[in-house]
C-alpha positions in Angstrom: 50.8 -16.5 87.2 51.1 -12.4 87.8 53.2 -11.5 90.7 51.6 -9.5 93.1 52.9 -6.3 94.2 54.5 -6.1 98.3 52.0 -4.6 100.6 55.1 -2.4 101.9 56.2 -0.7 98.7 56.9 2.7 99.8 54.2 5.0 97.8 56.0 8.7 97.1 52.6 10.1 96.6 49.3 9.1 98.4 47.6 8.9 95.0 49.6 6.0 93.3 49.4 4.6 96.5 45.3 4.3 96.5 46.0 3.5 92.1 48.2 0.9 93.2 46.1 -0.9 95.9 43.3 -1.0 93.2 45.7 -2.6 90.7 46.8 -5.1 93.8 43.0 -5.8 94.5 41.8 -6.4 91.1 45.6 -8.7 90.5 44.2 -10.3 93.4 39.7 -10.7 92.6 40.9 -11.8 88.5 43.2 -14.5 91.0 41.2 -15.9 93.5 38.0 -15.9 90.8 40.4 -18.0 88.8 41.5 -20.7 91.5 38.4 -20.2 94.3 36.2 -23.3 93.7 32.6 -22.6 92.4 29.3 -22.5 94.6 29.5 -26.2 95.1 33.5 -26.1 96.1 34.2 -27.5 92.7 37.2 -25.9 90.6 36.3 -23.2 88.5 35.9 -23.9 84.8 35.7 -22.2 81.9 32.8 -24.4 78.9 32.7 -24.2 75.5 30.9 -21.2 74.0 29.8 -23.4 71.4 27.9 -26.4 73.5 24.2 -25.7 71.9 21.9 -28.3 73.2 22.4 -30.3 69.8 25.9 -30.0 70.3 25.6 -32.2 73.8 23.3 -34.8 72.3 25.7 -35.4 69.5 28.8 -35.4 72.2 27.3 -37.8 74.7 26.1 -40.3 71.3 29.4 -40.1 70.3 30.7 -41.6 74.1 28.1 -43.6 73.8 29.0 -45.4 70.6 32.7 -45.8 71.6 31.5 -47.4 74.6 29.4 -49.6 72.3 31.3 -50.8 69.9 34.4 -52.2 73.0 31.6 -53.9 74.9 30.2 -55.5 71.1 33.6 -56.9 70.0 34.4 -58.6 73.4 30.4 -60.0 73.0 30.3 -61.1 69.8 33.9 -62.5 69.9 33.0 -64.9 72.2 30.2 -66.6 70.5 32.3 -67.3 67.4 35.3 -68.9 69.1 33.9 -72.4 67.7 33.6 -71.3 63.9 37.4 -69.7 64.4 38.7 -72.9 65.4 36.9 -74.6 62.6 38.3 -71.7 60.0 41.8 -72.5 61.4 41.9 -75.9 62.0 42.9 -75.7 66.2 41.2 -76.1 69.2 38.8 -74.1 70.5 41.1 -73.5 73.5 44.1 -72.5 70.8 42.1 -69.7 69.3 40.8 -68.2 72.8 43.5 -66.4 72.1 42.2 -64.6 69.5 39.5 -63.0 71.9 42.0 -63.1 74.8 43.9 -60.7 73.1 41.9 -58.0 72.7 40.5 -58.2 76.2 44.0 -58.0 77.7 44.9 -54.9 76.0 41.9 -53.1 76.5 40.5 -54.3 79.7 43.3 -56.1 80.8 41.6 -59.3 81.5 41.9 -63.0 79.7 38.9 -65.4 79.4 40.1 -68.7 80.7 37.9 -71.5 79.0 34.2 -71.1 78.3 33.4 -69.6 81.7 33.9 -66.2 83.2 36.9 -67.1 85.2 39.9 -64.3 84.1 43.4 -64.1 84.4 43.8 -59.8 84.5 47.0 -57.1 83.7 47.3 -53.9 84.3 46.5 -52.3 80.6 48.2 -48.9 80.8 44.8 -46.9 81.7 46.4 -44.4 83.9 49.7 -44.0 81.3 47.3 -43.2 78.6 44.7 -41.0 81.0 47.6 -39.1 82.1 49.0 -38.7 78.1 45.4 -37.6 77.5 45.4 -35.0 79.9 48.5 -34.0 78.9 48.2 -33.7 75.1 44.9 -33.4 74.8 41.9 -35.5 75.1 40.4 -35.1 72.1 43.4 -35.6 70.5 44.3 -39.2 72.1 40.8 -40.3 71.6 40.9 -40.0 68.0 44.1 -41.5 67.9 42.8 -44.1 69.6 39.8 -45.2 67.3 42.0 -44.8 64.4 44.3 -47.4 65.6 41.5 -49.3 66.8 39.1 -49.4 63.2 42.6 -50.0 61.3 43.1 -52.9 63.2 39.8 -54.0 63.2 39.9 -54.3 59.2 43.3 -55.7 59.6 41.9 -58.3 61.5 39.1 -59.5 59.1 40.9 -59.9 56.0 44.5 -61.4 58.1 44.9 -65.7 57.0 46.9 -66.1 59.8 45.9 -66.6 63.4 49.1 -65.6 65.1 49.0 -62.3 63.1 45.0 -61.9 64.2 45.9 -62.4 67.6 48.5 -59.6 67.6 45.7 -57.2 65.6 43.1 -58.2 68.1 45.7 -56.9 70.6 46.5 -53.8 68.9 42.3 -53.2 68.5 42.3 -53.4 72.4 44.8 -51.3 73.0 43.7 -48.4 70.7 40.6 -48.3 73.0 42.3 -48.4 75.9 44.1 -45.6 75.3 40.8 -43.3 73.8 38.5 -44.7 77.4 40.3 -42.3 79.9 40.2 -39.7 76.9 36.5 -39.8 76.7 35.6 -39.9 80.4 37.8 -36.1 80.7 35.6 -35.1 77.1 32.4 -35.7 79.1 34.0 -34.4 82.6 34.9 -31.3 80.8 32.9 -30.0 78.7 29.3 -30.9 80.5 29.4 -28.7 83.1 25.8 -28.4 84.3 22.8 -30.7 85.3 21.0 -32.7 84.4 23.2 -32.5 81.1 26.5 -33.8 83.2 24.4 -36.5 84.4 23.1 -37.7 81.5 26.4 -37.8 79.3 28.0 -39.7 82.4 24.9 -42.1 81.8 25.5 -41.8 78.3 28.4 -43.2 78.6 27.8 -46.1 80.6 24.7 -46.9 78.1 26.7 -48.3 75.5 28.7 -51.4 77.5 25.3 -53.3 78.1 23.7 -52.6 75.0 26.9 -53.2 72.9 26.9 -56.7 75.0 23.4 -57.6 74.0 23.8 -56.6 69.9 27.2 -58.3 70.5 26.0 -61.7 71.9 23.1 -61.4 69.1 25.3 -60.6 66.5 27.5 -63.3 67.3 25.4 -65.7 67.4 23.7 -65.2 63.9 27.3 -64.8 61.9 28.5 -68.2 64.0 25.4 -69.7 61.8 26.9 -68.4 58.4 30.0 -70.6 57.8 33.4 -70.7 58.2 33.9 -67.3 57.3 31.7 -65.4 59.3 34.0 -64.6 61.8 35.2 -62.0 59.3 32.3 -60.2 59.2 32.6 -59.3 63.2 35.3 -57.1 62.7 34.4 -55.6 59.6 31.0 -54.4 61.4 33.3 -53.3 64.5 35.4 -51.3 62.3 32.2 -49.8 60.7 30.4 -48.6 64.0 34.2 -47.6 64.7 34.3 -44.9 61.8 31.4 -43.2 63.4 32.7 -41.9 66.4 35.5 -40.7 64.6 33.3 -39.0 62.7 31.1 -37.0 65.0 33.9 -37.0 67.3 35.8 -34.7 64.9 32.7 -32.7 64.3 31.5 -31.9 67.9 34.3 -32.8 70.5 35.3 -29.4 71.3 39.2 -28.3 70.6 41.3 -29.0 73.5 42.1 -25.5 73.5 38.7 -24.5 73.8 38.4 -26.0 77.5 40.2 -24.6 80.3 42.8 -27.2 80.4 44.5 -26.6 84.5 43.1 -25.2 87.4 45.1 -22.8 88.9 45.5 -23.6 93.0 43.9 -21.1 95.3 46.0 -18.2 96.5 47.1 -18.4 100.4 48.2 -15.4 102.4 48.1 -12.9 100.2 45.3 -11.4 100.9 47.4 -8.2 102.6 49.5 -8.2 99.6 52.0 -10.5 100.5 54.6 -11.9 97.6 53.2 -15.4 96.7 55.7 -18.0 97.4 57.8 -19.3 95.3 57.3 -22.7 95.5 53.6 -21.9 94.6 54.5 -20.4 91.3 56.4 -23.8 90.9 53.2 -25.7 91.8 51.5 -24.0 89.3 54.0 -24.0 86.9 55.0 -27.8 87.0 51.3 -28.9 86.6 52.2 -26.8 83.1 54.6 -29.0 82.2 53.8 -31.3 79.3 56.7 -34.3 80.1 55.6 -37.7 81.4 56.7 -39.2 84.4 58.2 -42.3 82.6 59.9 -43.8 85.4 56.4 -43.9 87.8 54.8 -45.0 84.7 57.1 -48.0 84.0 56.6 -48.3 88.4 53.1 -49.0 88.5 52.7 -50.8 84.9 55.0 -53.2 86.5 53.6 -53.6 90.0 50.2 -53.6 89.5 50.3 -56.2 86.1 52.6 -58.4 89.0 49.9 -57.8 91.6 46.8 -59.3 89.1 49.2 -62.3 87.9 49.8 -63.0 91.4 46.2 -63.3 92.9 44.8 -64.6 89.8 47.8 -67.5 90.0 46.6 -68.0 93.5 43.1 -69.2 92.8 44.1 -71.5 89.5 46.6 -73.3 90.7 46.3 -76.5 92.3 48.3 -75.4 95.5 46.7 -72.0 95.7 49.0 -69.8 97.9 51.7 -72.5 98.8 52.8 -72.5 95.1 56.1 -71.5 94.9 56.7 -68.3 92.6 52.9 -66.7 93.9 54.5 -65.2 97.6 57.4 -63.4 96.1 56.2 -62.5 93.2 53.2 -60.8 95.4 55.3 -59.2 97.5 57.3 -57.7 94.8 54.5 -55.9 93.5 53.1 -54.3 97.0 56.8 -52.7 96.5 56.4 -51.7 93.5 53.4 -50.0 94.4 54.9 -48.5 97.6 57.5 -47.3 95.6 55.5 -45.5 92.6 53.2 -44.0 96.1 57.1 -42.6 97.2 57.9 -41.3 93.9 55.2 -39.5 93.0 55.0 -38.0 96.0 58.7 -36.6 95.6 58.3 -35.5 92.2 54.7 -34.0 93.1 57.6 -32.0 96.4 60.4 -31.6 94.6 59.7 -29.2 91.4 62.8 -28.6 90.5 62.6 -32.0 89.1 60.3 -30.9 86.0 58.3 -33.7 85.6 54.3 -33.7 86.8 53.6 -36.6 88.6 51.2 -39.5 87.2 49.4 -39.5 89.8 49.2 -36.5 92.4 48.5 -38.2 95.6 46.6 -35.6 96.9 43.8 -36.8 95.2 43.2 -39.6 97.4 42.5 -37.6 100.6 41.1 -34.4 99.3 37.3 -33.7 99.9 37.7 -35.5 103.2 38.7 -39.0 101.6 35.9 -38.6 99.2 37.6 -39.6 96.1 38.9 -42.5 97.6 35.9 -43.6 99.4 34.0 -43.5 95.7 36.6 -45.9 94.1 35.7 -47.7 97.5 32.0 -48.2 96.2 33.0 -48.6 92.8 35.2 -51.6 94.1 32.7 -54.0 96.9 30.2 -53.3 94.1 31.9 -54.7 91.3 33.5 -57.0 93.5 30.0 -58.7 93.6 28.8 -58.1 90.2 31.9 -60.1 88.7 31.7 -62.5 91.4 28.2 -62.9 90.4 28.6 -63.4 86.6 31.7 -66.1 87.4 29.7 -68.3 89.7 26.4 -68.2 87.9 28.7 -69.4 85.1 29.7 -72.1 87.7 26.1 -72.6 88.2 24.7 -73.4 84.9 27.2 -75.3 83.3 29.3 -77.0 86.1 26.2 -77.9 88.2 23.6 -77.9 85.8 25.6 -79.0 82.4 24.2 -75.9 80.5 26.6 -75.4 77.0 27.9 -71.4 77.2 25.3 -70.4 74.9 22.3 -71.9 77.5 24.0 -69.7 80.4 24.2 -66.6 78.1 20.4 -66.9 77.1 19.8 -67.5 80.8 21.5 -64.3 82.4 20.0 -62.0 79.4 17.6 -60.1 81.3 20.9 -58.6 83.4 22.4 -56.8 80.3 18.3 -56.1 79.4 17.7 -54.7 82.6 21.3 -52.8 82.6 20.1 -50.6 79.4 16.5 -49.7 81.6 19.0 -48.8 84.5 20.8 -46.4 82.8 18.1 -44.6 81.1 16.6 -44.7 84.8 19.8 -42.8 86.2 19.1 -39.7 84.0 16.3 -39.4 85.6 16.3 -40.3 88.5 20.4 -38.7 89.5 18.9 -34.7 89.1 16.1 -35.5 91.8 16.9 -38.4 94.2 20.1 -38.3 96.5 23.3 -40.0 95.7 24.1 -42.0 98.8 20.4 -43.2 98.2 21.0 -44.4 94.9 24.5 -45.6 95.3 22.9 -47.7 98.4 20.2 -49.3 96.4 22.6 -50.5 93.8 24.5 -52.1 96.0 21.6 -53.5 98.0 20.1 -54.8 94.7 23.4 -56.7 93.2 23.6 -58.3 96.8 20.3 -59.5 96.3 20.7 -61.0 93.1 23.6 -62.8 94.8 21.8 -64.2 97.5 18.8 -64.9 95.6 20.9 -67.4 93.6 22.6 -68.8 97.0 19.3 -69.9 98.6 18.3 -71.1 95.1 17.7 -75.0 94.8 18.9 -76.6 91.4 15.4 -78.4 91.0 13.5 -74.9 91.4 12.2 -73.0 88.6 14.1 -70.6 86.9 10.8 -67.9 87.6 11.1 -68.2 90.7 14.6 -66.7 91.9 16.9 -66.9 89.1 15.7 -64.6 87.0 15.1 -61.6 89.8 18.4 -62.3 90.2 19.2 -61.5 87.0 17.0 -58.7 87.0 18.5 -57.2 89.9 22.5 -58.2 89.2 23.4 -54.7 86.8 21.9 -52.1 89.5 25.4 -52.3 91.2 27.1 -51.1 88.6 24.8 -49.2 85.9 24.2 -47.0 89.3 27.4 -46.8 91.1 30.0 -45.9 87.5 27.5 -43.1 86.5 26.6 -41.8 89.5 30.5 -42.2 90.8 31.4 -41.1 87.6 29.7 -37.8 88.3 30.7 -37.1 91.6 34.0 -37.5 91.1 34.6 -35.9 88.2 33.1 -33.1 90.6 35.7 -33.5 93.2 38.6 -33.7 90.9 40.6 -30.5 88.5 40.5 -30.0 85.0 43.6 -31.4 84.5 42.8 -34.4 86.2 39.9 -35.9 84.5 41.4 -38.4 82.3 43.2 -39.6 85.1 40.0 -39.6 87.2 38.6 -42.0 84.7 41.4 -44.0 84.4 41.8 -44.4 88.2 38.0 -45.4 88.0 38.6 -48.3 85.6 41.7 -49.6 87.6 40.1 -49.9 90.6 37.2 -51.8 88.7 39.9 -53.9 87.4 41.3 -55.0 89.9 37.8 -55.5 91.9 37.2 -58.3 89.5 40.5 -60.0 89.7 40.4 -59.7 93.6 36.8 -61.4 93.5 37.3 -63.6 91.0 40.8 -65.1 92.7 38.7 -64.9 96.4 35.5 -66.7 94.8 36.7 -69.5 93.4 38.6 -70.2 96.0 36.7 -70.0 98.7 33.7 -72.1 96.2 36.6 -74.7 95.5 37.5 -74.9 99.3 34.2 -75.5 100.1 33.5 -78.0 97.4 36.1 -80.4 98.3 34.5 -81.0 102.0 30.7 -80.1 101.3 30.3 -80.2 97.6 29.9 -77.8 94.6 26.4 -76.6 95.5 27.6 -75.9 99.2 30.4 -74.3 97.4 29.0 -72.0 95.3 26.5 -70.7 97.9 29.1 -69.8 100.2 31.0 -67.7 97.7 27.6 -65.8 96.5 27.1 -64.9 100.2 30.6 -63.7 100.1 29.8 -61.5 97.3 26.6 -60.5 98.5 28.8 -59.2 102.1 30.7 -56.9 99.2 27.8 -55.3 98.1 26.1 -54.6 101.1 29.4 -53.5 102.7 29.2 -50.4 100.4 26.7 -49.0 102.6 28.9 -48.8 105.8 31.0 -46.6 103.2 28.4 -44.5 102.2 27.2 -43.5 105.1 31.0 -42.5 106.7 31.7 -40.5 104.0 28.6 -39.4 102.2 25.3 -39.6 104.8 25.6 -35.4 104.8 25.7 -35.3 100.9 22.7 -34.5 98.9 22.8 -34.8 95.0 25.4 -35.9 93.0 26.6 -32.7 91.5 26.6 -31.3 95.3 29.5 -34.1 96.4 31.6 -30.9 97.0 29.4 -29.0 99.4 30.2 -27.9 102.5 33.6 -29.2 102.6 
C-alpha cells in the first residue's frame, strides 16, 4: 500500500506545497475508493470485463452441475446397496461402506442402516475454502473434479470392495475440496442483481434435482443385474467431465478478480503516516502460507465434537457411557483453542501466517454473519430432523421397505427444484427477512403436520403437505443466506464464507439428529414410538419457528437481500 506523505513536511516553496497536497489528496481518493465499501457498505470490487450475459448463464450451469452430480452419487448410491452386496457376496450392512465413504469425505456424514440416522466428521470444508482463497478458486475447483471424475472411473471398473471403498472416499473428498471453491466463483464474479441471486439459486438447484435423477437412476440400474452398480459411477464421472469442461472455458482467471480487499484508511485524512501495523494488516492478508497448526486445531476438535454427540444418541447408555464426556469436553477445547489462536495470529503479524479463520467475521455488520449461520442452523436443524423421523415413521411404525419411504417423501425434493426457480424470482422483489421467515415457518409446518398425523389417516390428507412444505427451509434460507452473506463478507473471504456455511449445516444435522432420537427413544420407552416420534417433530418444528426470533433481532430493518449491508 503507498505511504502517504506527513501533513508537516516543511514546503520551501508555497507552490510544491499546494503540488504536494494534490499528490497527498489524490494518494488518499485512489485509497479510500479502493478500501471504502460500496453504496450498500459492501467491499469494493473489481468484475470481470469479460462477464457477457452468456458468460453468466454458462458460469451459474456450471455450479449448478457440480452441485448435481454430489447430490446424484449420494442418491443413486443408496438404492444399489442391495445389488453391491449381491456383486460381492457380503451383507448389505458390509458394503454401506461403500456409500458411507463417499459421504464422510465429502459431507462428512455416514448413513447408519437403511434409515437417515448419521454418524458426521468434520470434512476439511474450511481447510480447503481457506486453500481456495488462497491459491485460487478456480484453480482448487478444477483440481477438485479432476480427482473426483478419476475416482469415479476408478471406482466402476475396481473388483475389490475395500479398494472401492477407499475410491469412493477419495470421490468425496475431491468435491469437498472444489464446494467452498465454487461458492467464492459465484460470490465473486456475480456482482449485481438479479444475476447474484440467481447463480446463488443456481447453485442450490442442482442438490434436489441431482437427488431425484439419483434415486431414479438408481433404481432402474439396481434392476439390471449384478453389475449395474458399475454403471453409477461411470455416468457420475461423465456429468463430472462437464463441469470441467465449461468450468475451464468460462470461470474467469483468478487473476482476473480482485482477489483482497484492502481495509479502510483511519486517521489519515489530515495526512497522517498510516500505522504501521496497518500496512502489516494489509500485508499479512497477502500472505499465501496456511495456518497448519489452526487447521490441524479445528479438524481435530470439531470431527471429536460430531463423534461425540452422535455417540450420545446410539448408544445404549446415551450420555452416561463412559468415553462420550471427555471425549466432548476435549473438543469444546479444541475449539476454544483454535478461537485463541487465530485470534493471536490474526494480532500478532509478525508471525506471517493469515489466520483460517479471521474472527472478526463473526461480529462484523452487527453480528449479522453470525446471526445468518444462526438461520441456516434451527432451519436445517428441522429439515434433517424431519427427513430422520419420517424415516422412523414409515418403516419403524408403518413397516414401509426404504424404497416405500423414498417414493413417499418425493414430492419434497419435487417441490425443492419449484423452490429454487421461485427464489430467482421472488429474492430481487420481496424482502429477505420475509422470505427467510416463511421458510422457516413452512419446514415447521411440514413437521407438525406429520406430529398431529394419525397412522390410520390418509397419506392426502397431511403427509404429503408435509412433504410439500419440508424443502422451503432450506431451498430459501442457503440461497438467500448464501447471498447475503457473501454481501457481508471480503473478497478474500468467500470461499471461506461458504465453507463456514456448510459447517454450520453440518453440524445442524448431527446436533438434531443426536437430540431427535433421543428425545423420540426417551419418549418411546414410557409412552410408545408414536408418542415418541411426535414429541421430537414438535421439537423440530420449535427449531424452525425459532428462526424468526432471530430474524427479527438482527434483520427486521433490512430490506432485500443484496441490501444486508445498509445502513450499518
Amino acid at each position: 500500500m503507498r505511504s502517504v506523505v506527513r501533513a508537516d513536511e516543511q514546503r520551501p516553496q508555497e507552490t510544491k506545497k499546494e503540488t504536494n497536497q494534490e499528490e497527498i489528496d489524490g494518494t488518499l481518493k485512489t485509497e479510500l475508493d479502493r478500501s471504502t465499501p460500496t453504496p450498500n457498505n459492501a467491499p469494493a470490487f473489481r468484475t470481470p470485463s469479460t462477464m457477457t450475459r452468456t458468460h453468466k448463464i454458462m458460469l451459474a450451469a456450471t455450479m449448478s452441475v457440480t452441485q448435481f452430480m454430489m447430490a446424484l452419487s449420494v442418491g443413486s448410491s443408496l438404492l444399489i446397496i442391495p445389488v453391491m452386496a449381491d456383486y460381492f457376496n457380503v451383507s448389505i450392512l458390509a458394503v454401506q461402506w461403500v456409500a458411507s465413504a463417499y459421504q464422510l469425505a465429502y459431507e462428512g456424514e455416514i448413513e447408519v442402516g437403511n434409515k437417515a440416522e448419521k454418524i458426521e466428521l468434520f470434512s476439511g470444508l474450511l481447510v480447503a475454502g481457506r486453500l481456495a482463497d488462497l491459491y485460487g478458486r478456480k484453480r482448487l475447483f478444477l483440481f477438485g473434479l479432476i480427482v473426483g471424475v478419476i475416482a469415479n472411473i476408478i471406482s466402476g471398473v475396481i473388483p475389490n470392495r475395500i479398494g472401492l471403498t477407499i475410491f469412493r472416499a477419495i470421490a468425496g473428498l475431491g468435491l469437498s475440496i472444489s464446494a467452498p471453491a465454487g461458492f467464492g466463483i459465484v460470490g465473486t464474479n456475480f456482482r449485481e442483481e438479479p444475476s447474484r441471486t440467481m447463480a446463488f439459486a443456481a447453485l442450490g438447484l442442482g442438490t434436489p434435482v441431482g437427488a431425484v435423477v439419483g434415486e431414479i437412476i438408481g433404481g432402474l440400474i439396481a434392476g439390471i443385474g449384478k453389475k449395474g452398480w458399475q454403471y453409477v459411477y461411470f455416468l457420475i464421472a461423465g456429468f463430472g467431465i462437464i463441469p470441467i469442461i465449461s468450468g475451464v472455458i468460462y470461470i474467469p482467471r483468478d487473476d482476473e478478480v480482485s482477489s483482497y480487499v484492502n481495509p479502510p484508511i483511519e486517521n489519515n485524512i489530515q495526512g497522517e503516516e498510516v500505522p504501521d501495523q496497518q500496512e502489516s494488516a494489509v500485508s499479512i492478508r497477502n500472505i499465501k502460507r496456511v495456518d497448519w497448526i489452526g487447521a490441524g486445531i479445528i479438524t481435530v476438535g470439531l470431527s471429536l465434537l460430531m463423534f461425540s454427540i452422535t455417540q450420545a444418541g446410539l448408544t445404549e447408555k446415551k450420555w452416561r457411557t463412559p468415553y462420550i464426556p471427555p471425549i466432548f469436553s476435549l473438543s469444546i477445547i479444541m475449539i476454544i483453542l483454535f478461537g485463541f489462536w487465530e485470534r493471536h495470529i490474526e494480532i500478532r503479524s509478525e508471525i506471517g501466517i493469515p489466520p483460517i479463520v479471521r474472527l472478526s467475521i463473526f461480529t462484523r455488520h452487527k453480528w449479522r454473519v453470525t446471526a445468518i449461520l444462526g438461520i441456516a442452523f434451527f432451519d436445517w436443524m428441522g429439515i434433517c430432523g424431519w427427513v430422520y423421523l419420517t424415516s422412523v415413521y414409515y418403516q419403524d411404525l408403518l413397516g414401509y421397505s426404504p424404497l416405500k419411504n423414498a417414493l413417499y417423501i418425493l414430492p419434497a425434493p419435487v417441490t425443492g427444484i419449484i423452490c429454487c426457480y421461485l427464489v430467482t424470482l421472488l429474492a430481487p422483489r420481496v424482502s429477505a427477512p420475509i422470505l427467510l421467515a416463511l421458510g422457516g415457518i413452512a419446514t415447521g409446518l411440514a413437521n407438525c403436520l406429520f406430529a398431529i398425523q394419525s397412522p390410520d389417516t390418509l397419506y392426502w390428507k397431511n403427509e404429503f403437505f408435509g412433504a410439500i412444505l419440508q424443502p422451503f427451509g432450506g431451498d430459501l434460507t442457503i440461497p438467500i443466506g448464501s447471498v447475503m452473506i457473501s454481501n457481508l463478507c471480503d473478497d478474500d473471504e468467500q470461499s471461506i464464507a461458504g465453507a463456514l456455511f456448510q459447517v454450520s449445516l453440518q453440524i445442524a444435522g448431527t446436533v438434531d439428529l443426536c437430540l431427535s432420537s433421543l428425545i423420540q427413544t426417551q419418549v418411546e420407552s414410557i409412552h410408545g414410538l408414536l408418542q415418541g416420534l411426535r414429541v421430537a417433530l414438535w421439537f423440530n418444528s420449535a427449531c424452525c419457528w425459532f428462526v424468526l426470533v432471530i430474524i427479527f433481532l438482527a434483520f427486521r430493518k433490512v430490506g432485500l437481500a443484496k441490501d444486508v449491508a445498509k445502513g450499518i
